[in-house]
C-alpha positions, 0 to 999 in steps of 0.5 A, a space after each residue: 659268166 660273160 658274154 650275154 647279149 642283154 636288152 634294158 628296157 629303159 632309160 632312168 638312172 635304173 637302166 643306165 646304172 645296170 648297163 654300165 655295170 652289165 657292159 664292163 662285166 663283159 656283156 654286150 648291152 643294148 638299151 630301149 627307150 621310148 622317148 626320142 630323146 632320153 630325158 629324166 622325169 621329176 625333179 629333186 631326189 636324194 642319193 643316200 650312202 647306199 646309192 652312193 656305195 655304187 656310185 663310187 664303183 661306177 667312178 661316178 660319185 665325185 660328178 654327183 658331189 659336185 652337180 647335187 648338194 650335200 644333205 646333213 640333216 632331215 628336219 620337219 616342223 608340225 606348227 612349233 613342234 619339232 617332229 623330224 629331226 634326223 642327223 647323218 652323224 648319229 650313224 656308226 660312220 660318222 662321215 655319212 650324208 645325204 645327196 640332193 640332187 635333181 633328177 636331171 642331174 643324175 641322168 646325165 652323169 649316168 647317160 654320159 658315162 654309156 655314151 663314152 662306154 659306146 652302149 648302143 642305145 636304141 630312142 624312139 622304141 615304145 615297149 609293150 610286151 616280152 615273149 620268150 624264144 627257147 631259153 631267150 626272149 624277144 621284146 615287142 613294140 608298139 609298132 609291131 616290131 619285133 627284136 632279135 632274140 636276147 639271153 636276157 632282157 632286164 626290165 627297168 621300166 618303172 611302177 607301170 611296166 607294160 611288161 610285168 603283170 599290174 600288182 599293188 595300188 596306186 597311193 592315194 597322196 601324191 605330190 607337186 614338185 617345182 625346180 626353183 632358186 635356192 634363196 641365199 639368205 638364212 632361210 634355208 639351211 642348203 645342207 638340209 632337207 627340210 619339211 613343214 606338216 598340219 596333220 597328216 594330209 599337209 605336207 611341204 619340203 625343200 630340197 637342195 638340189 645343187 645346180 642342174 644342166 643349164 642352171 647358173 644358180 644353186 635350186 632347191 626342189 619345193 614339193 607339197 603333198 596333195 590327193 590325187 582326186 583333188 589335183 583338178 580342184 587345184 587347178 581349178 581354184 588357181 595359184 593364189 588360194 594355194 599359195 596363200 596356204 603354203 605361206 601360211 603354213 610356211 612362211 619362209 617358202 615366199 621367195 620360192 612362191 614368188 617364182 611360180 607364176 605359171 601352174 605348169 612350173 609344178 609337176 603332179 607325181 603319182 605313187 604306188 605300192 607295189 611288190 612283184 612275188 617274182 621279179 624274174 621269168 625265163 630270161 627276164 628280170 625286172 629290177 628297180 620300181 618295176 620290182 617294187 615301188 613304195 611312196 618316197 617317204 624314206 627316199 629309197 626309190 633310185 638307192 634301191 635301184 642303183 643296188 638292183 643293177 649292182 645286185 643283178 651284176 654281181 649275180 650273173 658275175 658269180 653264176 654259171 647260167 642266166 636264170 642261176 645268176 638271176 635267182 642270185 641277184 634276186 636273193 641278194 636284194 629280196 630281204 632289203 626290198 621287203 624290209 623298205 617296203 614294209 617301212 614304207 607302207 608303215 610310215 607313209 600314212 603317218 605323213 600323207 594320209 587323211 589319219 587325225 590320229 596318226 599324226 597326233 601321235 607322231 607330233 605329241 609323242 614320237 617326235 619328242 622321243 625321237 630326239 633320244 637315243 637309240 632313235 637317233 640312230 635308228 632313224 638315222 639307219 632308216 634314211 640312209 638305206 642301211 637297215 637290214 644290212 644291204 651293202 655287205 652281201 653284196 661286197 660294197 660295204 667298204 665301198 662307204 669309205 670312197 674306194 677306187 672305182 672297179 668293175 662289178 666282176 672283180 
């Protein structure tokens, strides 16, 4: 099927993936975006071999290679106990990895391709709401307006789309997040995301993240987990006390606590866990974190997204009507969907919670038999996406081993 008149409500590497695929399967496309200037929010991200399968369809995946930094190895320390310790080689395609990226990164490899491919983008547009008209539906602005008629409007707008009924919970731990350089001594491993814990309510990473737009030096994205109903005592308190804690817990993160001298450099991410029962209504689909969002644990967020769009296009591609397509879509993704955020809500509490248990068993028993095998390769599967089969319903399961790029409806 061809030749739909499709609306995407946002702008995030969600949108901006379904679009381009949308448009070169022969939709006329039409993006929404509320900010003046569409710009990525966050820093560091991982694109594992899921995201990256449709990325390489996108002929994108090269950009990414070269803008992020490649990601061999997940690693965490609780004190001196290793307790994560996950290699992308214990997969059955050995030449796996990981891509760590900054979201800044991403945006623009993904909005320049829909300047080039000539998608109409439309800033400035706040979305409130969506009404169908017959077999179609309009969306609405804060402004009042109202557009023209769309057989379809595709809902990326993230965890709190106004245009989804609120479902789920919002996490009690979320996480600050800086942009920093990247230490060029042996501090840290640039192929490797690693982490340091004290229980379960401490937590914090350094990612590799390449060199974003207007960067001249390779960064690293440094986040740690803090409750959200603590972030004003943080405030409060000032950088000193904080910084003195992280260096105490990880001493080699002091060259990247020299560069935050202002509170405004780190970022507070809120999370929730959330799951539509029904991701689509008459000529509306919601894909990505408006669909279902999960804290980022396994760092599945803009993988499960990027198969969203692909899902979504590959549906109408094989449908002879848009809710037929639609369904096809959904029920190409909804086991891998469950599965992650089963995972997910599993997992989460054994790194960010107020649990002493939990982290007690992780640290003195699962980390230690998490070095054997088959748990190598199983947390191995868990990172990368590639549990519960998602690529090869969807036709991208050679797409691990780089193909040329093509268009969805092939």
């Amino acid at each position: 099927m061809r030749g739909l008149n499709i609306a995407i409500a946002g702008c995030g590497p969600c949108g901006l993936a379904a679009a381009l695929l949308l448009h070169r399967a022969g939709h006329q496309v039409t993006l929404f975006e509320r900010f003046d200037t569409p710009r990525p929010i966050g820093s560091g991200l991982m694109i594992q071999p899921t995201g990256m399968a449709v990325l390489g369809r996108l002929g994108l995946l090269d950009d990414v290679l070269r803008r992020g930094s490649r990601i061999d190895r997940l690693f965490g320390k609780a004190g001196d106990r290793v307790v994560l310790d996950v290699h992308y080689a214990a997969l059955r395609h050995r030449a796996m990895f990981g891509i760590g990226i900054h979201r800044a990164s991403l945006f623009a490899i993904l909005h320049e391709a829909v300047l080039r491919a000539g998608i109409t983008v439309h800033t400035g547009r706040t979305l409130v709401d969506s009404e169908p008209v017959g077999a179609q539906r309009t969306l609405r602005f804060a402004d009042g307006e109202t557009s023209i008629p769309y057989d379809l409007v595709v809902d990326a707008l993230g965890t709190r789309t106004p245009l989804a009924p609120p479902t789920g919970r919002e996490l009690a731990y979320g996480a600050l997040w800086a942009s920093l350089d990247l230490p060029q001594d042996a501090r840290f491993d640039p192929h490797a995301l690693a982490q340091c814990y004290d229980r379960a309510s401490i937590m914090a990473g350094v990612l590799p993240i390449g060199i974003p737009p207007g960067a001249a030096t390779p960064k690293a994205a440094f986040f740690w987990s803090l409750r959200a109903d603590r972030l004003g005592d943080w405030h409060q308190a000032g950088l000193g006390p904080w910084k003195a804690r992280v260096t105490a817990l990880w001493p080699a993160c002091a060259p990247l606590l020299d560069q935050i001298d202002d509170p405004d450099q780190l970022t507070f991410a809120r999370y929730a866990h959330r799951t539509l029962r029904s991701p689509a209504e008459r000529a509306l689909v919601h894909i990505g974190d408006a669909w279902h969002s999960a804290s980022p644990q396994l760092g599945q967020g803009a993988n499960m997204a990027l198969l969203d769009a692909w899902a979504l296009a590959k549906g109408l591609a094989d449908a002879n009507g848009v809710d037929e397509g639609v369904r096809l879509g959904i029920k190409l993704r909804r086991r891998h969907v469950l599965t992650y955020q089963w995972l997910t809500a599993l997992f989460t509490p054994v790194y960010q919670s107020d649990s002493r248990l939990l982290p007690l068993i992780r640290d003195r028993f699962v980390g230690p038999l998490s070095k054997f095998w088959p748990a190598t390769s199983i947390q191995a599967a868990m990172v990368s996406g590639l549990v519960a089969d998602p690529l090869g319903p969807l036709g991208l399961e050679s797409a691990l081993h780089r193909p040329a790029p093509e268009s969805v409806a092939a």
